[in-house]
N, C-alpha and C positions, 0 to 999 in steps of 0.2 A: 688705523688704516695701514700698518707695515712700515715699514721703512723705520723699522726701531732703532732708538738712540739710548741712550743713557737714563734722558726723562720718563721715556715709557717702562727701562729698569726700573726707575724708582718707584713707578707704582707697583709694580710687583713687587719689591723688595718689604715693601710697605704692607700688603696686602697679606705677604710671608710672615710677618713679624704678627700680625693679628688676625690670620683666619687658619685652619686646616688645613684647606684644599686652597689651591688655586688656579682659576681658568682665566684664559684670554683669549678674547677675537682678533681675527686679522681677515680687512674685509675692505676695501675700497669701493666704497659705496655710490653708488654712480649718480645715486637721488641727490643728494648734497652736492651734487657740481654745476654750475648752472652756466661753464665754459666745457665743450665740448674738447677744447686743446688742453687746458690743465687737468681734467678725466685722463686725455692718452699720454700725458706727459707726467704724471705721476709715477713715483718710483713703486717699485712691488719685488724687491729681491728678495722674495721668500723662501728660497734655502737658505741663505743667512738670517733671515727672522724664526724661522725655525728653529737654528743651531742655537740662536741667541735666549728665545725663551726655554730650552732643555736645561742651559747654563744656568738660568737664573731658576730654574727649579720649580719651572710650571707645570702643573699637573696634567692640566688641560685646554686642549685647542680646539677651538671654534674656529673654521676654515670654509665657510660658506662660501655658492657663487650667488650672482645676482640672482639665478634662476631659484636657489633656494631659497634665500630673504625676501623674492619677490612674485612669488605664483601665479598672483591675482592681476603681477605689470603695473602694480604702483596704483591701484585703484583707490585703496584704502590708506589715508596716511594721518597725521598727527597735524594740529596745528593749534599754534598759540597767536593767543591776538592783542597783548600788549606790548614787551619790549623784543621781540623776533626783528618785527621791522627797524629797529634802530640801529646805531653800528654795524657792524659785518651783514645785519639784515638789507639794511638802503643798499648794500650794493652786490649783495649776490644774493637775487631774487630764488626764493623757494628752498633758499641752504638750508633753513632752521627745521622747515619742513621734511626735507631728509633726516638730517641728522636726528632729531626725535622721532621719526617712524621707525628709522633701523633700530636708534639703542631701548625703544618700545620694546622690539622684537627681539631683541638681543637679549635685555633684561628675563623677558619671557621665557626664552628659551633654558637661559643658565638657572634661574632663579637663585642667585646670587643672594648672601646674606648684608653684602656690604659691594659698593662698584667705587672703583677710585678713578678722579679722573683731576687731570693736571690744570691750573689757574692760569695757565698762560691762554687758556679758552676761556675766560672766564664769564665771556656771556653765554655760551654752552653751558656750561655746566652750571650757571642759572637757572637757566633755561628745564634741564635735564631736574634739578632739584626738584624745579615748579611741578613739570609733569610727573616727577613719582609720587609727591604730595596729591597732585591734583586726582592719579588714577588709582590709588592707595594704594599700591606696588610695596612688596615688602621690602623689598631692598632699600636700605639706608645708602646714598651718593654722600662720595667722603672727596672733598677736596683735598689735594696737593701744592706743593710751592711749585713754583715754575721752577725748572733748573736750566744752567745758564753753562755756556761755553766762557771759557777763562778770560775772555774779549768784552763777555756782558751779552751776546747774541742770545736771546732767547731760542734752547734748543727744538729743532723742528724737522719733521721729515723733506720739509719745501730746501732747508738750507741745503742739502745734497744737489739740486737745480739751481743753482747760484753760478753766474761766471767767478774767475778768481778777483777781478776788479770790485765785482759787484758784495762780496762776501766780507773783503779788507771794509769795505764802506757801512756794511750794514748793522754790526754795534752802535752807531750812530743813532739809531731808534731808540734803543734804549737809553742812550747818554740824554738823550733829548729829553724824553719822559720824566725822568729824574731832575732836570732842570726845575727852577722858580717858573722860566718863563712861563706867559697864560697861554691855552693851548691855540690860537690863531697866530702867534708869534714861534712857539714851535712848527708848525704848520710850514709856516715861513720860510724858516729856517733848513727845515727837513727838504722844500722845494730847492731851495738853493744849494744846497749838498749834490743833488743830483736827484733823491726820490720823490716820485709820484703819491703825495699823500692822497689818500682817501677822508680820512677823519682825523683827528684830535679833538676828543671830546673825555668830560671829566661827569659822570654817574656812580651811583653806588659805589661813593667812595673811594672811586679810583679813576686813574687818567689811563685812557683808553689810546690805541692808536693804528692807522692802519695801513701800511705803505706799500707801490711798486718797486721796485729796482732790476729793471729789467723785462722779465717775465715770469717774475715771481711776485706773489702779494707775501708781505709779514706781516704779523701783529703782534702786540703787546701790551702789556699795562703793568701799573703801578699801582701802590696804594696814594691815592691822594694825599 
């Protein structure tokens, strides 16, 4: 969705090292926001995402508006009906249902041999696996490691919207996750610091987690 950091390099860089060609989209999808304020308070400095994927030696740019991802106004869209509503599902109602209608469409459009997408989403990109398997899509979904600011911050386009108080604090998530303690005692912990948890919950293998600070939501996880 723009606002490119280092993480969204590495999938290119990644994508360089094992494919041909390479394309990206940049597309702030309006279907996955189900806060009408973090929609307009999303960053989109796309003359510098521009400049940044020329550098990184992308081939190709996919630069849609909603009018062209969306012709039909969101009539038709994608929807999974076991683990969507759990984690990031229970609290941002109809996200999951965006976010797999657009990368449907997306996929479609590129007909990519291979799509990389970063583990710091990693109920996304669950998610996104399920349904390529599901609609027999050729495109192979290749996971990534998360990559991390030198603090532990799991890198994000949201961290740009961070006060400076709020930003010093928000490694915290991470230190927390990597903890023994059981995720209701993080939970805890993470209120008492200052953030608004959402979750701490421990699935497939990993501990999940999802917090306020401010007027930003974070996530992240671990391997269990």
């Amino acid at each position: 969705m723009g606002a490119l950091h280092d993480g969204h390099l590495s999938l290119l860089g990644r994508a360089r090292q094992e494919c041909d060609l390479v394309a990206a989209s940049v597309f702030v999808n309006p279907a996955q926001f189900n806060d009408t304020d973090d929609l307009r308070r999303y960053p989109r400095p796309v003359a510098e995402d521009i400049r940044k994927l020329e550098s990184a030696g992308t081939d190709y740019l996919l630069l849609p508006s909603a009018g062209d991802m969306y012709p039909d106004g969101y009539r038709y869209r994608v929807t999974e009906t076991a683990d969507s509503g759990a984690l990031c599902g229970a609290y941002r109602p109809g996200h999951f249902d965006g976010v797999l209608t657009v990368v449907l469409k997306l996929l479609n459009l590129v007909k990519a041999d291979k799509a990389y997408f970063g583990e710091k989403d990693y109920q996304q990109f669950r998610l996104i696996k399920g349904m390529a398997a599901a609609f027999f899509l050729d495109t192979q979904i290749v996971p990534c490691p998360t990559l991390r600011e030198p603090d532990g911050l799991a890198m994000s386009s949201r961290n740009l919207l961070l006060e400076p108080a709020h930003r010093e604090l928000a490694p915290a998530l991470y230190k927390a996750l990597r903890s023994k303690a059981a995720p209701t005692e993080i939970k805890r912990k993470l209120a008492a610091l200052g953030f608004r948890p959402d979750y701490v919950e421990e699935r497939w293998g990993r501990r999940f987690a999802a917090a306020k600070l401010g007027k930003v939501r974070l996530i992240d996880n671990v391997k269990a």
